[in-house]
N, C-alpha and C positions, 0 to 999 in steps of 0.2 A: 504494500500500500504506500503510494505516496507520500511523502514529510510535506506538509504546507512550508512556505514559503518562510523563512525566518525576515522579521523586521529586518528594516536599513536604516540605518544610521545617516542622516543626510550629510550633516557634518563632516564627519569621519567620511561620506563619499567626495565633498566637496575638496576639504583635505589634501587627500588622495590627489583630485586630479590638479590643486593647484602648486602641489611639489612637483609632479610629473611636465606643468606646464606652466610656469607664473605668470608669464606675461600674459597671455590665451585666457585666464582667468580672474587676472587681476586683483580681487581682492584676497586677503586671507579668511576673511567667514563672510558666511552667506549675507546678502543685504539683509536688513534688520523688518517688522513687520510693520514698523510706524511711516520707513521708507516707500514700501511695496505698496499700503492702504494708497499712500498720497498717490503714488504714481498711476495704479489702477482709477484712479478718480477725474486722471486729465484722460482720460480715454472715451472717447464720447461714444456716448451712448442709443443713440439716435439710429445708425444708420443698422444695415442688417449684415453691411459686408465684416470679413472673417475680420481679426487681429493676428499679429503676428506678433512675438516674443522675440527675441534675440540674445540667446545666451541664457538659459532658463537656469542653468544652476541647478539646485539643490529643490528646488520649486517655491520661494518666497514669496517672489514678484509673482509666479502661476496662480498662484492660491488665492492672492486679491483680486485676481483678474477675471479667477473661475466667480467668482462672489460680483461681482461688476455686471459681468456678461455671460453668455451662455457658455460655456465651455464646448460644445459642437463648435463654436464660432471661432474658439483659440488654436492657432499653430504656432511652435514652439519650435526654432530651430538650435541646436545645439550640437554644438563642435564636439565636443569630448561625448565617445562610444558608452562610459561607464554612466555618465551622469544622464545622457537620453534614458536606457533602461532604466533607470532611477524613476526618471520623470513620468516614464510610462506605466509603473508602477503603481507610483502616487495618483497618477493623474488619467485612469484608462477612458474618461470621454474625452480627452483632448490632443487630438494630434500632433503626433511628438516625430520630428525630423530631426536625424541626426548628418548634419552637413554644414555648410561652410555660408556664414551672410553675407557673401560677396557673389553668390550664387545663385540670392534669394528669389529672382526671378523664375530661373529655371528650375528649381524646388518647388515653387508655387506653380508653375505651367503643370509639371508632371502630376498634381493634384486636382488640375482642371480648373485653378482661381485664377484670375485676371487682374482683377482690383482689392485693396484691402482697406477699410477705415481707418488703421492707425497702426504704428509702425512702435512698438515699446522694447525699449536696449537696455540690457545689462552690460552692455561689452564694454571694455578699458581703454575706449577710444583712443585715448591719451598714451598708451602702451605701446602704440600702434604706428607706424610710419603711417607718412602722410596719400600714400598712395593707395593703402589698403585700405585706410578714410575714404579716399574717394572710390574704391572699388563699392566698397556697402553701402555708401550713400547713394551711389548710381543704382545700384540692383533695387533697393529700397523705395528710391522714386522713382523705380519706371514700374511701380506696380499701387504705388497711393493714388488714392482718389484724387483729382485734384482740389487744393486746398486741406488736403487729411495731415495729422502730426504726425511727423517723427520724436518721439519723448526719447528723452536721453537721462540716467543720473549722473553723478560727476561729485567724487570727493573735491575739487579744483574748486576756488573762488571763481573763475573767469569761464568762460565760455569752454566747452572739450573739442569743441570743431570750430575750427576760421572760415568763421560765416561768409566773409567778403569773397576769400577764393574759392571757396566752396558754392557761391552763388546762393548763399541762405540767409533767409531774415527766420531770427529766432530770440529769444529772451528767455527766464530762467523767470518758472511758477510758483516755486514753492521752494525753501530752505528747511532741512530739517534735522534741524539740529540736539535733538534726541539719537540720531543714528551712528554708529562708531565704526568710522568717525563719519563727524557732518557731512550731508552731503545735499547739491542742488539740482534741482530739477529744470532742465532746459526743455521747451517743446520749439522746435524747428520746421521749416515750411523753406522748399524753394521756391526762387522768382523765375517770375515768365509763368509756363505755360497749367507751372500745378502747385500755384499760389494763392492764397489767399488776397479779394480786392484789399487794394494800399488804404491802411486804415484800423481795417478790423484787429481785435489784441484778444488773446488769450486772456479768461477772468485767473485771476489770481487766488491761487489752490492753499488755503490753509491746509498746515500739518495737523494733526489729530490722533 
C-alpha cells in the first residue's frame, strides 16, 4: 500500500534552491505575508483574463493571489524544477510552469493564452544584467493587455528597472515596511502602444 505523501517544508525547499542558485532566487527567505497581501491587492480584479506569477517560490505571493482571484485564472512560472513540484503540490488548481520569464510568451502560446490582466514578479530584477531585464520585460508585454500592470517588489529605495530605457512609466504603490527587510512595490506600464492614457495613476495601496 502506498505511504501518502510526507509534508514539505517550504522553507527548507526554498533554502535548498537559493544555495544551489543565489542570484536566480535572490532573496534568503521566502517574501513575508504582509508583502504578498499588499501585492495580491494591486492586481485588478475586474477583468477575466489569467494572471501570471513570476518566480513563485515557496508559494507566498500564490497564496494571496489564490484569495484575490480564482486560482483557474493563476499561472505560475518558475525556474527552479524543485520549487515548481512544491508549488504544484501546495497549489493543485493552479497552473504551475516550470520554465524561464524570458520565454513567457511562448509558455503562455503552448497553453493556448494570448492576453493576460497582470503580470506579478518575485524575481531579483536587480541581480540581473540589464539584458535579461529587457528579455522579461519584452516577453511580459507582448502578452499584457494593453494598459495591464507589471507589479514588481524590490528591497531597493529606487526604482529595480530604468524606466526611461526601458521605455516605462511606472511608480512604486505601497512601502512595507513590516517585511524583512522592507520592501516597495512598483507597478509599471509601457508607453506607446500598451499604455495606459497620459494621466491616469495607480490609487495608492496601503500595507495591512
Amino acid at each position: 500500500m502506498p505511504r501518502p505523501d510526507k509534508p514539505v517544508n517550504g522553507t527548507l525547499v526554498f533554502l535548498k534552491a537559493w544555495l544551489k542558485s543565489p542570484l536566480r532566487v535572490g532573496a534568503i527567505a521566502p517574501s513575508g505575508e504582509r508583502l504578498a497581501r499588499t501585492m495580491a491587492r494591486v492586481v485588478p480584479r475586474r477583468s477575466t483574463l489569467p494572471v501570471v506569477e513570476l518566480g513563485g517560490g515557496t508559494g507566498s505571493i500564490t497564496a494571496a493571489l489564490v484569495r484575490r482571484i480564482e486560482a483557474e485564472r493563476l499561472i505560475v512560472l518558475e525556474r527552479d524544477p524543485e520549487l515548481a513540484r512544491h508549488l504544484r503540490r501546495k497549489f493543485p488548481a493552479v497552473t504551475v510552469v516550470q520554465g524561464d520569464a524570458r520565454h513567457l510568451d511562448r509558455e503562455l502560446k503552448a497553453l493556448g493564452i494570448e492576453r493576460v490582466a497582470a503580470v506579478v514578479s518575485g524575481l531579483p530584477l536587480m541581480a540581473m544584467p540589464k539584458r535579461i531585464q529587457r528579455e522579461i520585460l519584452d516577453a511580459c508585454f507582448k502578452v499584457l493587455e494593453p494598459g495591464a500592470p507589471y507589479i514588481q517588489f524590490t528591497y531597493s529605495l529606487f526604482s529595480p528597472l530604468p524606466r526611461r530605457e526601458f521605455g516605462l512609466s511606472g511608480r512604486p504603490v505601497a512601502r512595507v515596511l513590516q517585511n524583512v527587510p522592507p520592501a516597495s512595490i512598483w507597478v509599471y506600464r509601457r508607453r506607446g502602444g500598451t499604455v495606459v492614457a497620459r494621466g491616469a495613476r495607480e490609487q495608492q495601496v496601503k500595507a495591512g
